[in-house]
C-alpha positions as CSV (number, residue, x, y, z in Angstrom):
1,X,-8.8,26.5,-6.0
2,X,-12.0,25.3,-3.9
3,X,-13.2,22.1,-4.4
4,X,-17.0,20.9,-3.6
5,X,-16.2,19.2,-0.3
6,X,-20.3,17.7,-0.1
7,X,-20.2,16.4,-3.9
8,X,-17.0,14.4,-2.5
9,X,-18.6,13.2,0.4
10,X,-21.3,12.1,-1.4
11,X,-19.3,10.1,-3.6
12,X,-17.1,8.2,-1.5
13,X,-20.0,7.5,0.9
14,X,-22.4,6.2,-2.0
15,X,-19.5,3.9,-4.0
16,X,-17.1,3.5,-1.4
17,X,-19.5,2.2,1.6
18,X,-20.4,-1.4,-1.0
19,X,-19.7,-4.5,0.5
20,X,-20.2,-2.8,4.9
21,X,-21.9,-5.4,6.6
22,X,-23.7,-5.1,10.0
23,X,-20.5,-4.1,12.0
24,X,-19.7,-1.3,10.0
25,X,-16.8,-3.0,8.1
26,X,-16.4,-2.9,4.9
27,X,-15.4,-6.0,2.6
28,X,-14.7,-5.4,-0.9
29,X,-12.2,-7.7,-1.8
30,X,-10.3,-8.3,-5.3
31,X,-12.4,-9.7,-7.6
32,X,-15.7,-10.6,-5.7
33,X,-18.9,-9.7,-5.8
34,X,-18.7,-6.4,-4.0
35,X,-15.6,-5.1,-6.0
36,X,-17.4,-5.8,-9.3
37,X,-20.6,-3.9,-8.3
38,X,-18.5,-1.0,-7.2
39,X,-16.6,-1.0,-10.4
40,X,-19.8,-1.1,-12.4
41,X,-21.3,1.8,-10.3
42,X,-18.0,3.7,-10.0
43,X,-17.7,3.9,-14.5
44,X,-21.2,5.1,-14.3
45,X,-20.1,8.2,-12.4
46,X,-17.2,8.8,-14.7
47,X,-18.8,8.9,-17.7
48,X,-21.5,11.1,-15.8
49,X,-18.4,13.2,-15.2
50,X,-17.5,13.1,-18.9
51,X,-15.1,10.3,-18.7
52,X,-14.4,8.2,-21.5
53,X,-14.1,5.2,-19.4
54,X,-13.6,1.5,-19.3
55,X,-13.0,-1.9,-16.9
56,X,-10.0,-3.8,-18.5
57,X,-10.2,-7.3,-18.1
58,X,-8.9,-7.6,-15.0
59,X,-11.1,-5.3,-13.2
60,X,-9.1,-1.7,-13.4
61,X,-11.3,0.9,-13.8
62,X,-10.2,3.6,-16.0
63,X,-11.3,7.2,-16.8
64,X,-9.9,10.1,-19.6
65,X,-10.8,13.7,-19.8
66,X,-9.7,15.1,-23.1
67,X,-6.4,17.1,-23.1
68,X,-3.7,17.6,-26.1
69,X,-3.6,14.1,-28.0
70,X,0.2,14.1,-28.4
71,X,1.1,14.6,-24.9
72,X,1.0,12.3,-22.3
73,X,-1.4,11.4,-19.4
74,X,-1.4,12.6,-15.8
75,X,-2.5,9.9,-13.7
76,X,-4.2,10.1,-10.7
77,X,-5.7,7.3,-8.8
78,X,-5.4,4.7,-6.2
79,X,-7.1,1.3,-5.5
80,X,-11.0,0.3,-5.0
81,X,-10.7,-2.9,-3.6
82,X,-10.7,-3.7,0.3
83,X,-9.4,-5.5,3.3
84,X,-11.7,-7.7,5.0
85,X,-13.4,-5.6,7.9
86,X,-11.8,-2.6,6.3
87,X,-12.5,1.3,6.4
88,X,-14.1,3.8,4.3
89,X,-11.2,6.0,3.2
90,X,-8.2,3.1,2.2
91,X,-7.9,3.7,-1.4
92,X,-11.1,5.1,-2.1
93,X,-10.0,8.4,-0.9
94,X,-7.5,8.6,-3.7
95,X,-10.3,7.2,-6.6
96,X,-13.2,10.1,-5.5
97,X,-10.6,12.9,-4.6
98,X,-9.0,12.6,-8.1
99,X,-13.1,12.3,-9.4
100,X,-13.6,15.6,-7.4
101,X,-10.5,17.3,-8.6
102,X,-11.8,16.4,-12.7
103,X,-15.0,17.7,-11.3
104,X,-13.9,21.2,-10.2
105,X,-12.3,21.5,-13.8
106,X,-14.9,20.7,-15.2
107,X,-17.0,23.1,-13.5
108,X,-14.7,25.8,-13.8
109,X,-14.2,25.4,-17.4
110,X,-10.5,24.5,-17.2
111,X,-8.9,22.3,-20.2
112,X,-5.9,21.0,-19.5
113,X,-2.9,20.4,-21.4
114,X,-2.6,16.9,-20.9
115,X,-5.3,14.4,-21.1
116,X,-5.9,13.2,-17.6
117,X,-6.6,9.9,-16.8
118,X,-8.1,8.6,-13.4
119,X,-7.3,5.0,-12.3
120,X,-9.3,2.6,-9.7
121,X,-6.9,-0.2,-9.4
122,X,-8.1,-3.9,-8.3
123,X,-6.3,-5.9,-6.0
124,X,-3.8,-3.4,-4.3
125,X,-5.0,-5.7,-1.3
126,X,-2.7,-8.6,-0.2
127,X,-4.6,-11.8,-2.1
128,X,-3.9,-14.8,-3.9
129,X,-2.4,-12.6,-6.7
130,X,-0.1,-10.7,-4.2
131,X,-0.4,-7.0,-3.9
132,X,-0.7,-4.3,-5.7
133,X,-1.9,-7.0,-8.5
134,X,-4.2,-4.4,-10.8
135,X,-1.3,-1.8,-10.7
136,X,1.4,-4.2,-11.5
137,X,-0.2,-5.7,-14.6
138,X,-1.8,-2.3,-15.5
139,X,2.4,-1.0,-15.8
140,X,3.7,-4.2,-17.1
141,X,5.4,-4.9,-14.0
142,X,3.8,-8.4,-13.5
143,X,6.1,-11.0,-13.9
144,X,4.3,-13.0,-16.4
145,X,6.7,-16.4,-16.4
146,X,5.8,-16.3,-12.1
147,X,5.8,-20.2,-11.0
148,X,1.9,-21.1,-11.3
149,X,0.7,-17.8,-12.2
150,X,-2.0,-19.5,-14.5
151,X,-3.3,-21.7,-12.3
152,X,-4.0,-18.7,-10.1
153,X,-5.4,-16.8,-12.7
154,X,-7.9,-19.3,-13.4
155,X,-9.5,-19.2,-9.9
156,X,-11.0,-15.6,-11.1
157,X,-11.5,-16.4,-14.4
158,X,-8.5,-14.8,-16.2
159,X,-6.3,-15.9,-18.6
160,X,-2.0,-14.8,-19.5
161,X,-4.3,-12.8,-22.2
162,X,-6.1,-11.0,-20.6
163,X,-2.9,-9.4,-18.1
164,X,-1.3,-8.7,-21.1
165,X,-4.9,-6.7,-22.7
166,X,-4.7,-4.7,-19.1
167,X,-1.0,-3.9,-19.5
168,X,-0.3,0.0,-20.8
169,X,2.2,1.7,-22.8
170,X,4.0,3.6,-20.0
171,X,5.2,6.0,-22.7
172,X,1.6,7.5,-23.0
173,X,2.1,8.6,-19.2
174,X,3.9,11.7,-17.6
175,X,3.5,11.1,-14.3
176,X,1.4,9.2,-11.4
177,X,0.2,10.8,-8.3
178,X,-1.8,9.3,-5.3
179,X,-3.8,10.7,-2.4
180,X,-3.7,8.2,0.2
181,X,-4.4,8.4,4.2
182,X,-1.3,8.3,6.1
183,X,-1.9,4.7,7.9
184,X,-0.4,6.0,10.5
185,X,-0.3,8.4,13.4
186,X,2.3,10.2,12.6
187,X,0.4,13.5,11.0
188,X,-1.8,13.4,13.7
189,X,0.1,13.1,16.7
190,X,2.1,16.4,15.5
191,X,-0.6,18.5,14.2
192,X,0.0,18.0,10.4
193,X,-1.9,18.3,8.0
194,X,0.1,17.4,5.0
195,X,2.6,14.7,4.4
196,X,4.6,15.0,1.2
197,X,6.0,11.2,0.8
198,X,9.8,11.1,-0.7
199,X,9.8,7.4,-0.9
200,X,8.2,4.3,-0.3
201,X,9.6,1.7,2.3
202,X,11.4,-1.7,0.9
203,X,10.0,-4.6,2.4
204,X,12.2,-7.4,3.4
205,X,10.9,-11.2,4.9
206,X,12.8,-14.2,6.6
207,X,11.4,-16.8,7.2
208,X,13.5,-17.8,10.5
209,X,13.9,-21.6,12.1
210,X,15.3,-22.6,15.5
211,X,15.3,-26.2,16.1
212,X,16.5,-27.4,19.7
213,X,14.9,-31.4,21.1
214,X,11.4,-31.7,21.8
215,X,11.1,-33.8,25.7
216,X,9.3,-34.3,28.3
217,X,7.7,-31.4,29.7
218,X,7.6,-32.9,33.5
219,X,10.9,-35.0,33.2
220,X,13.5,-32.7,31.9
221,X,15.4,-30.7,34.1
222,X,15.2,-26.8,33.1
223,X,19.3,-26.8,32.7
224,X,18.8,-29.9,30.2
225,X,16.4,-28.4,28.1
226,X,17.0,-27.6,24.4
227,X,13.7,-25.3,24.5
228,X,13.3,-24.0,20.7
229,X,10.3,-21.7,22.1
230,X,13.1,-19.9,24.7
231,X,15.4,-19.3,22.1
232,X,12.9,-18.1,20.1
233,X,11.9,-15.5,22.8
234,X,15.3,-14.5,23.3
235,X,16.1,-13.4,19.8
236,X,12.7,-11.6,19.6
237,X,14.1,-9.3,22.3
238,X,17.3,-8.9,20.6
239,X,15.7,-8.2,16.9
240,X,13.6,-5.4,18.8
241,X,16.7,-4.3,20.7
242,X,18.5,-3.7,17.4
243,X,15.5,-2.3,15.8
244,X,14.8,0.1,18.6
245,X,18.3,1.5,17.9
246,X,18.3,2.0,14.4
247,X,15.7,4.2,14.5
248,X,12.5,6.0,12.2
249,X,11.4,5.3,10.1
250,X,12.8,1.5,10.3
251,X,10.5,-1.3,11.2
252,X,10.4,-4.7,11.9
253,X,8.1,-7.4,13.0
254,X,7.4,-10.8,13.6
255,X,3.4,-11.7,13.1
256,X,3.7,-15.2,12.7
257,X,5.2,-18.3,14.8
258,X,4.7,-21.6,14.6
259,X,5.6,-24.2,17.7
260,X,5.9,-27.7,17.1
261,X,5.4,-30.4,18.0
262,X,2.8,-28.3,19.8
263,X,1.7,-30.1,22.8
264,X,1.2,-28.4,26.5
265,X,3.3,-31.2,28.1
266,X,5.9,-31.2,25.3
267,X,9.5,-28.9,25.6
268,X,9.1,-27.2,21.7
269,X,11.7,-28.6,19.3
270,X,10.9,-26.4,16.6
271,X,10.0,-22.9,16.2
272,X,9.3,-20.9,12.9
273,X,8.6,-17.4,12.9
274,X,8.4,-14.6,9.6
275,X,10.3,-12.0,10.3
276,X,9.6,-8.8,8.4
277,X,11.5,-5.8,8.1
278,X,10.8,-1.9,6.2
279,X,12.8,1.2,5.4
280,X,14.0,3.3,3.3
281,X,17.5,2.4,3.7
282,X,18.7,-1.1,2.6
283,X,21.9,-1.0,4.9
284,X,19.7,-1.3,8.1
285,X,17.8,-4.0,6.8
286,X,21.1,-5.9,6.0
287,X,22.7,-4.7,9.7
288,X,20.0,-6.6,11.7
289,X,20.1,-9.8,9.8
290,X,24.0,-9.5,9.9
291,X,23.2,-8.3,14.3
292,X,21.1,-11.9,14.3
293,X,22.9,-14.2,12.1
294,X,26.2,-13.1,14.4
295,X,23.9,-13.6,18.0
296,X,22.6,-17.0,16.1
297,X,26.5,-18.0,15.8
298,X,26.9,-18.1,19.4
299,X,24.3,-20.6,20.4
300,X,25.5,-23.9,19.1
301,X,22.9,-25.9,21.2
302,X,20.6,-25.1,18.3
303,X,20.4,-24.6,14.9
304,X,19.0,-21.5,12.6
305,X,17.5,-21.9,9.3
306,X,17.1,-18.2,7.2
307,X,15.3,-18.6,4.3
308,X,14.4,-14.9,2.4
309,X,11.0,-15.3,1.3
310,X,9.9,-11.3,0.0
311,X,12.4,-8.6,-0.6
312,X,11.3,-5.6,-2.7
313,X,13.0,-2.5,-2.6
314,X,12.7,0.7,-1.7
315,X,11.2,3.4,-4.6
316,X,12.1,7.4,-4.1
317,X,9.0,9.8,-5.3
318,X,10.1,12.1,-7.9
319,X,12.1,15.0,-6.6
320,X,10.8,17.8,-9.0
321,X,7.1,16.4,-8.2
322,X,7.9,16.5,-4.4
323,X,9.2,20.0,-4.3
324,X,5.9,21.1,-6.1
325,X,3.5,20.0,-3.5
326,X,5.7,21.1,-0.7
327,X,5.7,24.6,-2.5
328,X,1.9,24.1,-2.4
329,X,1.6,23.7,1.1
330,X,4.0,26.7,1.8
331,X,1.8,28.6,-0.7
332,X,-1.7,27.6,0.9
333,X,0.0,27.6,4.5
334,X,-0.8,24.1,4.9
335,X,1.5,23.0,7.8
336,X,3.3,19.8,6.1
337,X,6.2,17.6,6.4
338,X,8.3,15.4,3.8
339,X,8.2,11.8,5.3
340,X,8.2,7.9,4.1
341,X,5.5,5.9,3.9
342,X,6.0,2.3,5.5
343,X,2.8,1.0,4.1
344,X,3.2,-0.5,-0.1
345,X,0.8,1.4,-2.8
346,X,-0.2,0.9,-6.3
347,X,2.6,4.0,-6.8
348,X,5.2,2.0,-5.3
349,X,4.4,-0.2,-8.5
350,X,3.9,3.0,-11.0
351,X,7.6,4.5,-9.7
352,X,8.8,1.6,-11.9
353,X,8.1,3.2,-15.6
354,X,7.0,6.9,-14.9
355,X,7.5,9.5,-12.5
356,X,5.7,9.2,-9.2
357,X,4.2,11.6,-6.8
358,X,1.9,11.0,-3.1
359,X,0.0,13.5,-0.5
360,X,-0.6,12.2,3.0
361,X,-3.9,13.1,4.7
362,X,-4.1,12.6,9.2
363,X,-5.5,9.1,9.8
364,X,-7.5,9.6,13.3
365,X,-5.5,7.5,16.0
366,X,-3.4,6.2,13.4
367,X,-5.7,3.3,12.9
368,X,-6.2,1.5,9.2
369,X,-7.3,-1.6,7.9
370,X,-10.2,-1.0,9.9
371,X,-13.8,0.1,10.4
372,X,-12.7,2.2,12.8
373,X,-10.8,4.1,10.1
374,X,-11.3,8.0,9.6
375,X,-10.3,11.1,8.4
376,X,-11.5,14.6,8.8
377,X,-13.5,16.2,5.7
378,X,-11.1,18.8,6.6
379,X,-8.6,17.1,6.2
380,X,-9.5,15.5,3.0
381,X,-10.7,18.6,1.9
382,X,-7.1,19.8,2.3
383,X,-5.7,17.1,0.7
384,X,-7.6,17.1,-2.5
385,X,-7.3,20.5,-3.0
386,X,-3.2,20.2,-3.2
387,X,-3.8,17.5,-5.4
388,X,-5.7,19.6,-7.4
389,X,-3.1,21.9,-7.3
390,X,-0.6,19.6,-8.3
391,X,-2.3,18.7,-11.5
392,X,-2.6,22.0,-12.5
393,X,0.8,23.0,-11.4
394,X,2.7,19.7,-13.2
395,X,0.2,20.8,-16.4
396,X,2.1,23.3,-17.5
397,X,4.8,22.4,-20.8
């Protein structure tokens, strides 16, 4: 079934482009200005589309088309908020291409079975609140006794009431499915147009500290030193040794180190690095920490600190909705693959009470995050018409 690829790209241009500054970025972040004129322009064109549709009170906007009252929702949706300096197509793409999908039913006279409802989630984006914030209250997923979670929640103007006013009854929904660019260059580096996720990487973080003895840079003999920094360096190579060998879809990095006592004619005596690891399978994650803890054994000049600071696990996509879009692809001759996606999404935090689903669309040079971010209208045009597909295909009793 065709969708109208210009009415799309209308949309996402015209709500999606609110809060691009001069550079082309785009910053819409939880809970600012810019997300709450987008939200306010993005219900508008739901209930132009016939939506029954509201903004809970923590800034989830929410659409329903009309289906059989006693049967449960298919969701569709993704997140409306932003990076700072981000791109056009993280999360909006899965707001307009589930708008366009309603659209197309609409035009085509088509009542479902289900009622369908369409989900913009709030602060998917790392933040204050952590991520996938809108999608984790909107489930009931939110730990509500977190350590200062209402002192945060006072910064935006929210109180423990008003998460538990945004929190659904997961029993009202069948199933959750999300169009999302891949993040990655994996699609587009071998000519795929599809990917059809099976699971959503855990996410593992250490916090890791070396201390050695902080001297005198022009002093102390280089066999003498206890040089925190050069340990540091050596077990960096070793962590991407190990990594290296495990192999795809594994991951680890280390984006933050701190050196102390800092100074250019000071030998470091501390160093404190976050080390951060995702995959689909939790042995490999436990492997290299047991790899580095057994290297860290060996040096007895210095000592190792491992504290675990974030470690979420992995979440598989629903079989039976993963063999249906596959079976699409075959059907349409849409060249596809079943893959992992590394990156967290608000269905990460859906898996958790209902039955999840996601479609991959190319992202050009594997770039997100971004203004340079992009993917083809062909490509999204593609995507939103499996989606489409999807729907109609999970419809059926």
């Amino acid at each position: 079934m065709n969708i109208d690829i210009e009415r799309l790209k209308k949309n996402i241009i015209k709500i999606g482009s609110i809060g691009r500054d001069d550079t082309g970025g785009i910053s819409r972040l939880a809970f600012s200005e810019e997300y709450n004129k987008a939200a306010e322009e993005l219900k508008r064109l739901f209930e132009d589309n016939g939506l029954k549709t509201k903004i809970d009170p923590i800034g989830n906007v929410i659409g329903s088309r009309e289906g059989d009252k006693d049967l449960p929702s298919i969701m569709i949706g993704s997140h409306l908020d932003t990076v700072k300096n981000g791109g056009l197509y993280d999360g909006a793409l899965g707001i307009f291409a589930g708008l366009e999908c309603i659209s197309t039913l609409n035009d085509k006279d088509i009542k479902t079975n289900h009622p369908i409802k369409l989900v913009a989630f709030n602060a998917e984006e790392g933040s204050e609140m952590g991520g996938t914030f809108g999608s984790r209250v909107f489930i009931g997923t939110q730990y509500l006794k977190e350590e200062k979670l209402e002192n945060k929640l006072t910064n935006y103007g929210l109180s423990m009431n008003d998460l538990k006013e945004s929190t659904i009854n997961s029993e009202d929904v069948k199933l959750f499915l999300e169009l999302h660019i891949e993040q990655g260059g994996y699609l587009e580096q071998n000519n795929i147009k599809i990917g059809v996720v099976n699971g959503i990487a855990g996410i593992t973080r250490y916090s890791i500290n070396i201390k050695g003895e902080a001297n005198h840079a022009g002093t102390t003999p280089m066999d003498l030193r206890k040089d925190a920094l050069t340990m540091a360096a050596d077990l960096l190579l070793k962590i991407d040794h190990i990594s290296k060998s495990i192999g795809s879809p594994f991951v680890s990095t280390v984006g933050q180190l701190s050196i102390k006592p800092g100074a250019v004619n000071v030998i470091p005596g501390e160093v404190e690095f976050v080390l951060e690891m995702r995959d689909m399978d939790r042995k490999n994650i436990d492997y290299l920490m047991d790899e580095i803890i057994k290297y860290t054994n060996t040096m007895d000049e210095f000592q190792f600190k491992f504290d675990l600071l974030i470690d979420k696990p992995n979440v598989n996509t629903d079989p039976h909705i993963t063999n249906v879009i596959a079976e699409i692809c075959r059907n349409k001759r849409i060249e596809f693959d079943i893959m992992a996606s590394g990156a967290g999404h608000d269905a990460k935090e859906m898996a958790a009470k209902v039955p999840i689903g996601m479609i991959f669309v190319p992202s050009k040079g594997g770039i997100s995050h971004s203004p340079l971010e992009f993917t083809s209208w062909e490509d999204i045009e593609n995507g939103t018409e499996v989606l489409l597909e999807t729907i109609l295909n999970l419809d059926d009793l």
